[in-house]
N, C-alpha and C positions, 0 to 999 in steps of 0.2 A: 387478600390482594388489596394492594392501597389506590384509592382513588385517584385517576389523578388530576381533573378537577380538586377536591381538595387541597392536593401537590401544590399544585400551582397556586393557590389561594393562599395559602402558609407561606410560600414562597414570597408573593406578591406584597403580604402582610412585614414582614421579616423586611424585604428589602426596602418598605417606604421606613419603616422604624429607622432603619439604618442611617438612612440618609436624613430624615427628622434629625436626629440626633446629633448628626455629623455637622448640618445647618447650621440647630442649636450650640453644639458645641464651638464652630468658626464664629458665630457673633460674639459667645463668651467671651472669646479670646480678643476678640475685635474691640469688647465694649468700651476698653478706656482711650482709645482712637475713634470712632465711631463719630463722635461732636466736634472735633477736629478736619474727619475726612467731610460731613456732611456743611459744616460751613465754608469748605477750601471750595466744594462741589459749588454754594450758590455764590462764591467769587469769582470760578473760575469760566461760568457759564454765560452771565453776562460782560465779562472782561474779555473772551475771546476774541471777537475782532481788532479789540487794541491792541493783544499779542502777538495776531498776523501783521496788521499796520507796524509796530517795532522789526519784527522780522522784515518784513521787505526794506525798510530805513537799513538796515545791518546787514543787507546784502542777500538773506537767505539763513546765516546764522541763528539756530533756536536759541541755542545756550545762551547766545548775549541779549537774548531779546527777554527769556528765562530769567536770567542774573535782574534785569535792570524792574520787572514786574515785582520782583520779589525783595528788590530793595524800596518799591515806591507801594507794596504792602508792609513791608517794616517803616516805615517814616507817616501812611496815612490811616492807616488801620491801630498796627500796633502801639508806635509810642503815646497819641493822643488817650485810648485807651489807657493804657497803664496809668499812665500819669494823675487820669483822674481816678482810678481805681485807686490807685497809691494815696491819693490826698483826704479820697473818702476813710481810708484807714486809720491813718494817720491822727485827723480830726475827729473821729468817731466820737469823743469822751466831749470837745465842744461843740458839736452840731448839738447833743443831748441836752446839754447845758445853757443851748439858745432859749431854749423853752423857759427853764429856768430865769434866765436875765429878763423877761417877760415880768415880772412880778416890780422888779427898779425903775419898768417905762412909765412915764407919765404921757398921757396923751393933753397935746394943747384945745385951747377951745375951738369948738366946733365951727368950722369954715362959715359963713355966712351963705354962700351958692349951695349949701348942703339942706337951710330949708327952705330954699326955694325949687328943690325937687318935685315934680308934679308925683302925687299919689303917694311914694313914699319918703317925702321929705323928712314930715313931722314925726316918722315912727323911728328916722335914721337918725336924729336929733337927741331923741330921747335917748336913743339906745346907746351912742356918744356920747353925752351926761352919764348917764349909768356907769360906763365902763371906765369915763374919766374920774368918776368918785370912788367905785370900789376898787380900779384898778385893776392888773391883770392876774389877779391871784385867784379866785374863781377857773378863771381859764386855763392858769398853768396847771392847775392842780388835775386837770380830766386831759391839758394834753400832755405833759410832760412824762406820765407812763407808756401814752402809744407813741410819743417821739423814741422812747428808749426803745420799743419793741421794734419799732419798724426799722431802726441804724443796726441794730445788734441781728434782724433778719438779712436785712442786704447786706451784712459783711459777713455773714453765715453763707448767705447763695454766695457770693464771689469767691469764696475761701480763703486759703492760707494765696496772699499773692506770689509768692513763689508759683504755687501749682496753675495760679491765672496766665504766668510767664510764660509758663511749660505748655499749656494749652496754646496759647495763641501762638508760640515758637512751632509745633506740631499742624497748627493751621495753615501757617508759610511756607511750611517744608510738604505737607501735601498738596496743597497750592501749585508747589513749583515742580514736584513730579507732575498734576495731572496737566500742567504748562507743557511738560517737555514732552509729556504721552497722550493728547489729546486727540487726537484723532481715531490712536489704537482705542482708548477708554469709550469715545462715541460709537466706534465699530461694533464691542461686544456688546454695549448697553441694547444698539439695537439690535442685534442678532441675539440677547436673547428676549425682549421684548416681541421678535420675530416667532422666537421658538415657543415663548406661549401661546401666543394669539394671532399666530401671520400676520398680515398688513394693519390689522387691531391694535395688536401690539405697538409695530413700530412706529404708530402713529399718537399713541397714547405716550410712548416714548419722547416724542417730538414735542406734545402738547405739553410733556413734563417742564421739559426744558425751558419753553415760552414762560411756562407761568412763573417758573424761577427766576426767570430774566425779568418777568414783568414786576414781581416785588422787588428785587435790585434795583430795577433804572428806577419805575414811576413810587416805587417809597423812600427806600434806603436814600436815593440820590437827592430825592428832594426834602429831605428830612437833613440832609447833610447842611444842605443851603443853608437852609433854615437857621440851623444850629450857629452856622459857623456868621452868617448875618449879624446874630443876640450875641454872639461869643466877644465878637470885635468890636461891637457897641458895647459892652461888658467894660472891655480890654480899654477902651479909649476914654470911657465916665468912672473910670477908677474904683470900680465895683469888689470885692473880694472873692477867692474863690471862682476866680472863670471858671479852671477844669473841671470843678464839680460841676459848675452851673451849665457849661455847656455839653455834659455827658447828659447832665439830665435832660437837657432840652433836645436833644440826639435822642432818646428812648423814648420822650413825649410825644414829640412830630412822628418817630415809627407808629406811636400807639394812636396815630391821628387825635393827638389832646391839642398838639398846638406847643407855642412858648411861649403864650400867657403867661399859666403859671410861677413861671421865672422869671419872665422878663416884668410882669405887672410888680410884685413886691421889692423888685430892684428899682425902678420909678419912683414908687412914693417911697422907698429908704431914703432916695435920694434929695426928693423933697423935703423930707423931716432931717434931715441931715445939715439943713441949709446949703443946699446946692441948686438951687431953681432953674439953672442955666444946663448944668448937666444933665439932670433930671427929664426938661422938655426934650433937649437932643432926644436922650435912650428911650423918651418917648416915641418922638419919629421914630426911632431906628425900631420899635417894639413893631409900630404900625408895618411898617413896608416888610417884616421879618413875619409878621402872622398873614399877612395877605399872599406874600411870593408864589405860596406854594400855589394859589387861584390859576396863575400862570407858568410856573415851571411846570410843577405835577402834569398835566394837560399834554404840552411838550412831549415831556416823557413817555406819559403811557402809550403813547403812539407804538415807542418802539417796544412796547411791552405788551401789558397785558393787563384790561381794564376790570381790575378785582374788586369787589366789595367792602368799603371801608369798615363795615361794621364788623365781615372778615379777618379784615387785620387785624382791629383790635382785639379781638377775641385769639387770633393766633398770638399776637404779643402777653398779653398778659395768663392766657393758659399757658405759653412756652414758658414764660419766667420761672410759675409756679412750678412748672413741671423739671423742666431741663435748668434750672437756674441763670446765669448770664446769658449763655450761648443760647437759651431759647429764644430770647429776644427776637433771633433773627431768624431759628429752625420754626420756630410756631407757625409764623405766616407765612413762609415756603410751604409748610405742610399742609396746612388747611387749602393754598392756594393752587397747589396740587391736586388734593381731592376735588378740592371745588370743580376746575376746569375738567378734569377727568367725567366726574360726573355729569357735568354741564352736555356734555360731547355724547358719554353711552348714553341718556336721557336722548339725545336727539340722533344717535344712530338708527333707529328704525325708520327713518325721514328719510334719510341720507342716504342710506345702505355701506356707511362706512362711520367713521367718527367724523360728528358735526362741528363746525365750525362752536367755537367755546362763546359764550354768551355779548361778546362787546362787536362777534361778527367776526372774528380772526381765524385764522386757518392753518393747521399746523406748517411749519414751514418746511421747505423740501430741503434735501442735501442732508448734512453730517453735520 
């Protein structure tokens, strides 16, 4: 006679495989949409009330409110992207070959205010001498292999620009469905946030959300500033290569580095250029462009969600590694998600419910 304990144990066994499988199977199928649907998700989460605001302006009409989001993500998202994608490509063979032209530069003599540096004047002097005598051929020679490696890596993550097209075309177009179904889409989220952990769930759900929002407005937004600050001081000191310069300083400010990096060696090109006059301008414009975010950021994260810098950076440059372009911006979602998630179960036994996330915030109510 068959047990049926056992029975049901086989049974039990048989139908979780099933569904494992079936899971597994629906994300296979998902997977070349997956990075698509999950960046359309952290546009569409903190854009929503600008969606509702369009809708009531157009009377109640979604579709035109729909139309008009998804043409001011084709025009702010997409083309600037591309474009410096397209230029990095393009250029590849002379960005490599900057390294190279490094060996022709001659450095003039050494500024006089250079030794009169306190502590390390006289060793910046020396070392100025040195370089102006033997020149940059020492130094081309140890970086112009990691300049080829590191052009020929990021044009490897971005890929064939075509398939970059088609991704960011697939981010617009899910974008613009979760626009038109946004409400149906928050319904299920929570109800099944519901169905695994009751009011746990839908609250961890809620917290989800916040933390997406909060790396949108208090990074993304003020990282755009940033960007688009150094881009126009760029644009206006007759600099080359803005879209490069200012994509990079976009991925810098995400990775909280700043746009030092770009904006400092466009100064003193400008300088050694003989341009003293445009040079001081992109000066200011460097200072008020690295400072902004002191005061925007702040701003911001009010309406967001105040995350750990040292978070981001680590979700930016694991996402890069990981996901290539698009991690950029899934990294720091991700981690920012766990982070608050955990922040919250850590202090549910205080609570008796999920705690307010560590900056004091509280999930927010409604849909």
């Amino acid at each position: 006679m068959t047990d049926p304990q056992r029975g049901d144990l086989t049974r039990i066994v048989l139908a979780v495989l099933f569904i494992g499988a079936l899971i597994a199977s629906t994300f296979w199928i998902l997977r070349p949409f997956l990075g698509a649907l999950i960046w359309a998700v952290m546009i569409v989460v903190p854009t929503w009330p600008a969606l509702l605001a369009m809708q009531r302006f157009f009377g109640g009409r979604r579709w035109l409110a729909v139309t008009l989001m998804s043409l001011i993500l084709l025009l702010v998202l997409i083309a600037p992207l591309s474009a410096a994608i397209g230029t990095i490509v393009a250029n590849a063979d002379e960005i490599v070959g900057w390294a190279r032209h490094l060996r022709e530069f001659k450095l003039p003599p050494a500024p006089a205010w250079l030794a009169r540096l306190p502590v390390v004047g006289e060793s910046a002097v020396k070392l100025w001498r040195e370089t102006a005598t033997q020149g940059f051929e020492p130094l081309v020679v140890k970086i112009a292999p990691y300049a080829g490696n590191v052009t020929r890596w990021f044009v490897g993550q971005i890929g064939n620009l075509g398939a970059v097209f088609i991704q960011f075309l697939l981010t617009v177009i899910a974008a613009a469905v979760l626009y038109a179904n946004g409400e149906r889409a928050a319904g299920v989220t929570l109800r099944f946030g519901t169905r695994l952990a009751g009011e746990t769930g839908e609250a961890a759900v809620r917290l989800s959300a916040q933390a997406i929002r909060g790396v949108a407005i208090g990074i993304v937004v003020t990282a755009l500033v940033q960007a688009l600050i150094g881009a126009l001081g760029l644009v206006i000191a007759g600099v080359p290569f803005v879209a490069v310069l200012a994509a990079v300083m976009f991925l810098l400010t995400v990775a909280q580095i700043g746009v030092l990096p770009v904006m400092v060696p466009a100064v003193i090109w400008l300088y050694w250029s003989g341009s003293p006059g445009w040079g001081t301008f992109l000066l200011v414009v460097t200072v008020f462009a690295a400072t902004i975010d002191n005061v925007v950021r702040p701003i911001l994260i009010k309406k967001g969600a105040n995350l750990p810098l040292l978070l981001i950076f680590v979700g930016v440059i694991g996402g890069l590694i990981s996901f290539g372009l698009i991690g950029i911006f899934v990294g720091p979602v991700v981690l920012a998600v766990s982070y608050t998630l955990l922040s919250a179960w850590l202090g549910q036994g205080q609570t008796g419910g999920l705690a307010p996330a560590p900056d004091g915030t509280t999930p927010p109510s409604g849909t």
